[in-house]
C-alpha positions, 0 to 999 in steps of 0.5 A: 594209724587210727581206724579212719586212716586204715580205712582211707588207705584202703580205699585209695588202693582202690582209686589207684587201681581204677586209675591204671596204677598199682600200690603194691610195692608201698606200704601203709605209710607211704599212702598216708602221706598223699592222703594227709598232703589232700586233707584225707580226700581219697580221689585227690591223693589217689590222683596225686600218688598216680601222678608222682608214680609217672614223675619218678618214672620220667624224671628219676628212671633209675630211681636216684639221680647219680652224683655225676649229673649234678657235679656243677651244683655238687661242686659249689658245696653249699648243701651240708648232711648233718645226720639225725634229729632229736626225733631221728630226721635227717638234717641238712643244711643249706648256705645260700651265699655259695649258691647262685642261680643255675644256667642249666635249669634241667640239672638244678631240678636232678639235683633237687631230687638228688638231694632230698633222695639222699637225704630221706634216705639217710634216716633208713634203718634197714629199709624205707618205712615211707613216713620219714621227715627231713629238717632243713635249716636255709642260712642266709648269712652274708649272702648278696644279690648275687645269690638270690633265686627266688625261681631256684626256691620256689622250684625247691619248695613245689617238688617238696609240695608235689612230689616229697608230700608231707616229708618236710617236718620243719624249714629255720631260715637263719640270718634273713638280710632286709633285702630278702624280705622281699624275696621271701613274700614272692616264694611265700605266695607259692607255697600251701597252707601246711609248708608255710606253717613248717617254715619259721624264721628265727629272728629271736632267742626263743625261736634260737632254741626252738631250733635247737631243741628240735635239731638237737646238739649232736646233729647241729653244727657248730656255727649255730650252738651244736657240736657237729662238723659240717659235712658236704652232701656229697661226702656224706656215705650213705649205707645201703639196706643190703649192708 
């Protein structure tokens, strides 16, 4: 963290504290995330730190959303937790074709949260330092009608956005049909400057070994060149920091 970022952080502690909150039980890190998400304006990130601290306070008040009150979503085995990246990010990924849009919109938002907390989580050495980053690799492969959420992805993306700032690192759509083109513009236009440009959807071979470069063999499964296993979401055995 160079000079001007300390400086920053420390002066976003301070508009926390004038807004009614504390930063207390977070590090540097953490901060500098809200501050890169607003360009490094400090009453913007201040504002957007104390409005996620209400957030995890309403919707998450145990702090994880436990396995049992996303079971419908769990079931349909569409998220896979694929272990480390080259640079030490989690990775998951997704199969839209085993997803369709959820009837319980309230369920679908917890398992969102479910997921990008088990999966950040993931990458901890002993506790959270606060800037770990995730990589997501969305496969459309033989996915129908049926499977289209634009209102499901865009949901996905603005609590990325909102309240997981600056933990995507990277987002490879893999075999976008013609159909989702369409699709994809709608959910694009929701999207900030910063995500789109993590965003790359692989069409060549170039693009091919980007995706593998930046995932590496060991995490990447084998279906798209790597040498691992898929595993579900919720087979993946996350170890605590206390053990």
């Amino acid at each position: 963290m160079d000079q001007n970022q300390e400086i920053a952080v420390a002066q976003m502690r301070m508009s926390v504290e004038k807004l009614g909150s504390s930063t207390e039980k977070y590090e540097d890190p953490t901060l500098t995330r809200f501050l890169i998400a607003r360009s490094m304006d400090v009453e913007k990130a201040a504002k957007m730190f104390v409005q996620w601290l209400q957030w995890r306070a309403s919707f998450v008040p145990l702090n994880y959303i436990p396995d049992s009150e996303v079971q419908d979503e769990l079931n349909s085995r569409k998220i896979y937790l694929q272990g480390l990246s080259t640079k030490g990010c989690p990775v998951i990924v997704v199969k839209i074709k085993n997803h369709v849009p959820a009837k319980d919109q309230l369920q679908f938002k917890k398992f969102v949260v479910h997921l990008l907390d088990k999966t950040i989580s993931s990458s901890f050495r002993g506790r959270e330092i606060g800037n770990e980053k995730l990589i997501a690799i969305l496969d459309l492969q033989q996915m129908g009608y049926r499977n289209i959420d634009t209102r499901g992805l865009i949901t996905g993306f603005q609590f990325l956005q909102s309240y997981y700032p600056e933990r995507l690192a990277k987002c490879y759509l893999l075999h976008m049909p013609r159909f989702f083109a369409a699709v994809w513009r709608v959910v694009s236009s929701f999207l900030e400057k910063a995500t789109l440009e993590k965003i790359v959807i692989v069409c060549n071979e170039e693009e091919r070994r980007e995706l593998m470069r930046t995932v590496g063999e060991e995490a990447l499964p084998e279906e798209y060149g790597g040498r691992a296993k898929l595993v579900a979401l919720q087979d993946s055995v996350i170890t605590s920091s206390d053990d």
